[in-house]
N, C-alpha and C positions, 0 to 999 in steps of 0.2 A: 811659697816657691819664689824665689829671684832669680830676676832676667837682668841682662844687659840694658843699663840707661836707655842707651841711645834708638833701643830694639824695642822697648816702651813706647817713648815718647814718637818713633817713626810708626807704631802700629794703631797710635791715638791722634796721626794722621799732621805730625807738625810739621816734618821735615820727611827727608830721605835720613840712612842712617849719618851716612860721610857729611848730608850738611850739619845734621845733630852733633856730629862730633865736631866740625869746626865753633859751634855755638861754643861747645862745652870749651873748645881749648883757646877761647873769646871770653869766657868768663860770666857769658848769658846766661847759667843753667846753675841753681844749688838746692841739694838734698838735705833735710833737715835743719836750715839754716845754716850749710858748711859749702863750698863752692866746691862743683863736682866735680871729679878727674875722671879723664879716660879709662876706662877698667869697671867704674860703678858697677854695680849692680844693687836693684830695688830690687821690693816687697810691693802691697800691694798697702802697707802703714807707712810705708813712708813720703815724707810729704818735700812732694818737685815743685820749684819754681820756677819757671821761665819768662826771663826779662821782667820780674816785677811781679808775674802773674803765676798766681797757685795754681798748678793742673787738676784738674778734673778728670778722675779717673771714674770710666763708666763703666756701670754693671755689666751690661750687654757690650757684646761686639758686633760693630757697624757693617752696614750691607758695603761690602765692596763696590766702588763705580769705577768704571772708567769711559774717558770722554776720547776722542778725537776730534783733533781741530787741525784745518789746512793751513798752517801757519804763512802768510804773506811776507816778501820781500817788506826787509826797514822795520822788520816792531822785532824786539828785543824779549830775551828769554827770562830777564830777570824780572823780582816779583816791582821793584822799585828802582829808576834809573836816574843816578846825580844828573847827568843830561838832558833831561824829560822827553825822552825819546818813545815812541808808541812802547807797550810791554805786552806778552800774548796774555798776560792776566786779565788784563780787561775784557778780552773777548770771551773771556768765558762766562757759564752760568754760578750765581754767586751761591755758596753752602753759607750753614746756621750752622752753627758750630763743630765747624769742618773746616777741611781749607784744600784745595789741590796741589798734589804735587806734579812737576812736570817730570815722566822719563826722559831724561838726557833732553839737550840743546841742538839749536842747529844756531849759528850765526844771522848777523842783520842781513847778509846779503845771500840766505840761504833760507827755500820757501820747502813746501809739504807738510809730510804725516810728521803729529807731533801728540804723545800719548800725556795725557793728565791721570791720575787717582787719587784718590782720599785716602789709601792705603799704604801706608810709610815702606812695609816691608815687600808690598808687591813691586814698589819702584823700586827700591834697591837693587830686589833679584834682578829684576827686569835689567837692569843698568850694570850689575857686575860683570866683570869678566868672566869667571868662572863658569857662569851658564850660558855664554857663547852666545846670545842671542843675537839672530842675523838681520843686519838691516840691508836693505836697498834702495838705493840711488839711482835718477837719470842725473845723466852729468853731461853737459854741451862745454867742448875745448876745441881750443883753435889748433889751426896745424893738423897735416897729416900725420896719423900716430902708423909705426912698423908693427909687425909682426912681434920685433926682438924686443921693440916695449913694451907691447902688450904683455909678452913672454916676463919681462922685466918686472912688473907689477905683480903678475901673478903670483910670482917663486920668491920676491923682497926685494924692498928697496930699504935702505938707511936713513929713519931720517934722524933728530935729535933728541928724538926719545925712544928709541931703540927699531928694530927692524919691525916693518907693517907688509902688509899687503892685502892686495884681494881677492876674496876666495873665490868670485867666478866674474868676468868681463865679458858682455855683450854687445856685440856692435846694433846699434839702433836708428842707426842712417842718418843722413844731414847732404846738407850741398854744399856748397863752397869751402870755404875756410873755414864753417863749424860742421863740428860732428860729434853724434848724440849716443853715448854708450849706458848702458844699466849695470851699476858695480854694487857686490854685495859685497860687506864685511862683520866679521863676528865682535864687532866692541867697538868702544865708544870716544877714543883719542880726541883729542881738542883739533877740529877741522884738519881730520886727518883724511877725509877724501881730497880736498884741495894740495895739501902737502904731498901726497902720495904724486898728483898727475906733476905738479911744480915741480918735483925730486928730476921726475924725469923729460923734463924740457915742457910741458903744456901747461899753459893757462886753462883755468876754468872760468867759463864767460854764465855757465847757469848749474846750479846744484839745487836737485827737488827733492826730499825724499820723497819714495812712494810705499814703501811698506817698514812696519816693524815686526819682526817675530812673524808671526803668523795675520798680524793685521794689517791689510789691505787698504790702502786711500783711499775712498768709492769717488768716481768721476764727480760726484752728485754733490759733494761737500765742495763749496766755490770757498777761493783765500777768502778766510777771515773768519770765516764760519765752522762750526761746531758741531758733533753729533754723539750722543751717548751709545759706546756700546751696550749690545742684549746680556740676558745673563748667562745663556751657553758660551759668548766669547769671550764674556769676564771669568768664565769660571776654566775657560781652557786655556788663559794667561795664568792663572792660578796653579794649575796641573802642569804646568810646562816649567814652573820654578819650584816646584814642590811644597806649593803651598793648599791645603784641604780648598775642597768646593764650597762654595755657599749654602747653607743652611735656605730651605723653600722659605720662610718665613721671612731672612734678608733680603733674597730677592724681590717679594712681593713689595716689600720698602723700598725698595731701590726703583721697580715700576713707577708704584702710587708717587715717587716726586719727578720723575722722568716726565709723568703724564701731567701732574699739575703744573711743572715749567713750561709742556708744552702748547699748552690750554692757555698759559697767561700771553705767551706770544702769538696767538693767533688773535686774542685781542685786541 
């Protein structure tokens, strides 16, 4: 049976799909000695190379993880920065022939919930549009905001990649000249909660996120630090993009190095 390249190589944990596909149309990625195009599709005899290196395609299929980490103001989402700027890769805990991906980005100057997996196709869904998945935001902006902008946001605003908005506005109090609201949205624009408050006359002076989907930032996780989710909530990120649940025998995998990481840090 053949699948999609880039639907392989994100479910053997390299990339998301969309960066697999940028590799491929970079030139990084050839099948049987021939450089891939978009469209590919393998076998399970044909032989991938990525960057130099022959893939390793494994019998079994890997226990799905995923981690959350409180991502801090100033460290960067990329795995390696020209800059040498903090990256949130470092913070994490290191896999053996794995690697994490991150769902979506937040900016240097934007802190919270930030989901990692070793499952190419769970970040994807996680990250499309098409499965609407909701995040939320505290956002502190200056100025007193009206009613008609509040209104304004909610129903769209323009900006230069086409009409956004957000699906629900909470006010969450503040004093002076800042004031603290919780804004959810269904998708993932490039620092489109900032652009949305800019469009319509407010700076944003703090952006945290605090939930994804269904996953919740626990007070308990301080910036910078890290926590594995259980397998009930890995397997209902799973069920919520229509991807099957975990197999008991994965999870138990998934436990036993949870527990041995967390054995070596109490060390």
């Amino acid at each position: 049976m053949d699948e999609k390249l880039q639907k392989v190589l994100a479910n053997l944990g390299y990339a998301s799909r969309r960066e697999i596909e940028r590799w491929i149309s970079d030139g990084r990625i050839s099948v049987n000695g021939e450089p891939a195009t978009l469209g590919d599709r393998v076998t399970e005899n044909d032989d991938i190379v990525v960057d130099g290196r022959r893939v390793q395609r494994k019998a079994e299929q890997k226990a799905t993880r995923v981690l959350v980490l409180n991502k801090p103001i100033d460290t960067v989402c990329t795995r390696d920065d020209p800059e040498g700027r903090p990256t949130v890769f470092t913070l994490l805990p290191r896999l053996y022939h794995d690697r994490w991906i991150a769902v979506g980005r937040l900016d240097i100057n934007s802190s919270g919930l930030l989901l990692f997996t070793n499952n190419g196709e769970l970040a994807n869904r996680l990250m499309h549009p098409s499965y609407e998945i909701e995040r939320e935001y505290a956002v502190r902006v200056l100025g007193q905001v009206s009613p008609d902008t509040i209104k304004k946001l909610e129903t769209g605003v323009e900006l230069d990649d086409g009409t956004a908005k957000f699906v629900t506005i909470c006010d969450a109090g503040g004093q002076g000249a800042n004031h603290w609201y919780h804004v959810t949205l269904k998708e993932g624009r490039n620092r489109e909660v900032r652009r949305l408050w800019e469009a319509v006359g407010h700076k944003v002076s703090r952006l945290h996120r605090i939930r994804y989907g269904p996953v919740q930032l626990p007070r308990s996780i301080k910036p910078g630090r890290q926590e594995e989710l259980d397998s009930s909530t890995t397997d209902l990120l799973l069920e919520l993009v229509g991807l099957p649940k975990q197999e008991k025998k994965q999870v138990d995998v998934s436990k036993q190095r949870r527990g041995k990481y967390q054995k070596k840090r109490r060390k």
